[in-house]
Every structure is written in C-alpha cells, then in structure tokens.
C-alpha positions as CSV (number, residue, x, y, z in Angstrom):
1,X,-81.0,120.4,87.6
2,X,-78.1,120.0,89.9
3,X,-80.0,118.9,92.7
4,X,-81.8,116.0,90.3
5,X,-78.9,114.9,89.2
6,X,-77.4,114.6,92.3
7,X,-80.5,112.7,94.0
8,X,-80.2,110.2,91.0
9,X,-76.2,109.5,91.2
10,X,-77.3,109.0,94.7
11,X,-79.7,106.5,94.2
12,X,-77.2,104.9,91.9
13,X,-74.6,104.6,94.1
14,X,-77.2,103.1,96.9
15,X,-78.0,100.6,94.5
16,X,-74.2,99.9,93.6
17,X,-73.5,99.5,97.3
18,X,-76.4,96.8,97.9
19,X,-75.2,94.8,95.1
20,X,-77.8,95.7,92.3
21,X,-77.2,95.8,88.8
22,X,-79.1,98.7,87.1
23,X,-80.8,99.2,84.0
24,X,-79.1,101.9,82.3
25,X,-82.7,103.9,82.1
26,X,-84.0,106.8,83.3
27,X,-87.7,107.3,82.8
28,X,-89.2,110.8,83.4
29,X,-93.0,111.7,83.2
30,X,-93.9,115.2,83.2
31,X,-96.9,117.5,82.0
32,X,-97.2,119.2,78.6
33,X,-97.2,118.0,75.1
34,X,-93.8,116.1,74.6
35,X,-91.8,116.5,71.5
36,X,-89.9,113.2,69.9
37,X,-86.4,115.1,71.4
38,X,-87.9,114.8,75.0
39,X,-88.4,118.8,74.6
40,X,-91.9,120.3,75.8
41,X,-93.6,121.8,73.3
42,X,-96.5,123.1,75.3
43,X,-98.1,122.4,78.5
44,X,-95.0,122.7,81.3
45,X,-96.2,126.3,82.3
46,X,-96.8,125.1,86.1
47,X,-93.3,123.4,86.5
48,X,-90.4,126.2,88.0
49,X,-88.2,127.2,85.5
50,X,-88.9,128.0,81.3
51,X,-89.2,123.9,80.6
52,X,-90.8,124.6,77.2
53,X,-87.4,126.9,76.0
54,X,-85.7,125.5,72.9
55,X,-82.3,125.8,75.0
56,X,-83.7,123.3,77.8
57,X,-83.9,119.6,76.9
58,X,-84.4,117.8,80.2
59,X,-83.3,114.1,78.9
60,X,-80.4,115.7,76.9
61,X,-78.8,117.8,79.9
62,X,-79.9,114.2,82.6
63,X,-77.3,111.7,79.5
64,X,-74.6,115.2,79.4
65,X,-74.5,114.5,83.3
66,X,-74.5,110.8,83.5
67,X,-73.4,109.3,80.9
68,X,-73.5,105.9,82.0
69,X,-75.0,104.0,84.3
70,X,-73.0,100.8,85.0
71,X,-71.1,99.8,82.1
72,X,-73.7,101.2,79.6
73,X,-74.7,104.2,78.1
74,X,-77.5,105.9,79.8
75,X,-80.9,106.2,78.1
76,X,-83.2,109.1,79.1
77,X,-86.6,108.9,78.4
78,X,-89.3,111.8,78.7
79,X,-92.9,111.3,78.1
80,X,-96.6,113.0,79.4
81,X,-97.2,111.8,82.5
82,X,-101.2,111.0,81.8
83,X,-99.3,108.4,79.4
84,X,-96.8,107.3,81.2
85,X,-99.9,106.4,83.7
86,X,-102.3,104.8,81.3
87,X,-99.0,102.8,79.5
88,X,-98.5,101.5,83.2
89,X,-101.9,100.0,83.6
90,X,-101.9,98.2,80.2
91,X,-101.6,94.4,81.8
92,X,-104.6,95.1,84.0
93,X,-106.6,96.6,81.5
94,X,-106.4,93.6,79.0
95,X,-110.3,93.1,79.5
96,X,-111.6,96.1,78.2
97,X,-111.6,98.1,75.1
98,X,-111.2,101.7,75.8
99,X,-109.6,103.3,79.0
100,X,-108.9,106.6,80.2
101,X,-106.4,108.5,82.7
102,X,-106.9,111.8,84.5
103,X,-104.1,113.8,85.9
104,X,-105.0,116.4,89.0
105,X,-101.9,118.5,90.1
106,X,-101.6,122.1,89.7
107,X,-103.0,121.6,86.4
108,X,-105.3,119.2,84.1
109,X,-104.1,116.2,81.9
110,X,-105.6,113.2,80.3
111,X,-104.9,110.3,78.1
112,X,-107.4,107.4,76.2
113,X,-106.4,104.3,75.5
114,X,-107.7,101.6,72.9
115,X,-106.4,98.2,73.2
116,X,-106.1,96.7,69.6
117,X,-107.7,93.1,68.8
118,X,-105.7,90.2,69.5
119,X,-104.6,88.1,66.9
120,X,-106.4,84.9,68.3
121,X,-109.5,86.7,68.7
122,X,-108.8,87.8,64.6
123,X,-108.1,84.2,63.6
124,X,-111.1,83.3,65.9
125,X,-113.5,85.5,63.9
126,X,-111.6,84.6,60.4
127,X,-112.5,80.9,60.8
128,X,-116.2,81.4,62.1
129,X,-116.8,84.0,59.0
130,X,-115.4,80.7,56.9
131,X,-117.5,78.6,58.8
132,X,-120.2,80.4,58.1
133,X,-119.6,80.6,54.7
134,X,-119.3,77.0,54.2
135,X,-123.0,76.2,55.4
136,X,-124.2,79.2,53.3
137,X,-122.9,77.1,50.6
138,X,-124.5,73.7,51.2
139,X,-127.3,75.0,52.1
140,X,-127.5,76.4,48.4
C-alpha cells in the first residue's frame, strides 16, 4: 500500500510540476467480483496480500491517504478489470450488438457486453410500424 501510494503522489506531483490540472480520480481495475464499497468479494486470490478481507478496502485506505487531489476531494474508484476493459471499448463497438472481453494473467476473467437500441433507431422502427399500419388501413 505504501509503495502505491507513493508512486501516485508521485505522479501527482509530476503533473503539478508540468503545469497540468488533474482530475481528482483514481480509477483502479483489478480481478475478482467487486462489491459496491470497492471491497472484493471473491476472485482476488492471485493478488499478494488477503485483498478479499473485510478489514482491507483498497479505494477507502487510497482517499485515507490522499485526500485530495488539487483542490478537490479525491474519488477512488475500483471495478473488475474484464469491465473496466470492455467499458473502455464501448465508442468502437457502437456497430455491433453483443461483445465480449477475456482477461489472461495468472488467472481467468471475462465480461459481455450488449449495447441497448438507440433511440433514433426506436423512433425509426415506431414510425415504419405506423406507416405500416396506415396502408393496412386503406387497403381495407
């Protein structure tokens, strides 16, 4: 943990020195099932350490250590890496329908992906159902 947070007030102050305004974020993808606390519930047993003990809360101990980043208070975010992966590749996967992700490391991980309907495409099928409709109707 100590050496984490010190690579990341590190890269903080680098930043600080060339002038660039941060977003007070820290995003963290990791293995294992990942409660809504940014606890591991299952899944972490190849990282060092006991990750998935209830006294270890990765984004909770990352906020107790830097509390802000600029003027703001910092925002620590933990989710499964395999989503974290597949979330990234959402603008180049606007084409398709389904999508999935596979995670090799020392262990397995996956995640699927459905893209919902757009609403123009919706509103596109709404008006040719009531276009069809209508002729349905004069041709009674």
């Amino acid at each position: 943990m100590k050496r984490l947070v010190k690579m990341i007030k590190g890269l903080i102050a680098a930043a600080d020195a060339e002038g660039l305004k941060l977003a007070p974020f820290i995003g963290i993808a990791c293995p294992g099932v990942i409660n809504e606390d940014g606890s591991i519930a299952k899944g972490a047993q190849n990282l060092p350490g006991n990750w998935e003990s209830s006294k270890f809360n990765l984004p909770a101990s990352l906020v107790e250590a830097i509390p802000q980043i600029g003027d703001h208070d910092t925002a620590v975010l933990m989710h499964n890496d395999g989503v974290a992966q597949g979330l990234s590749e959402v603008p180049f996967m606007q084409d398709v329908e389904c999508w999935g992700v596979l995670t090799i490391g020392t262990g397995l991980g996956n995640a699927r992906f459905t893209n919902r309907r757009k609403d123009k495409d919706k509103l596109k099928d709404d008006k040719n159902e009531k276009d069809e409709k209508k002729e349905k109707k004069t041709k009674d």
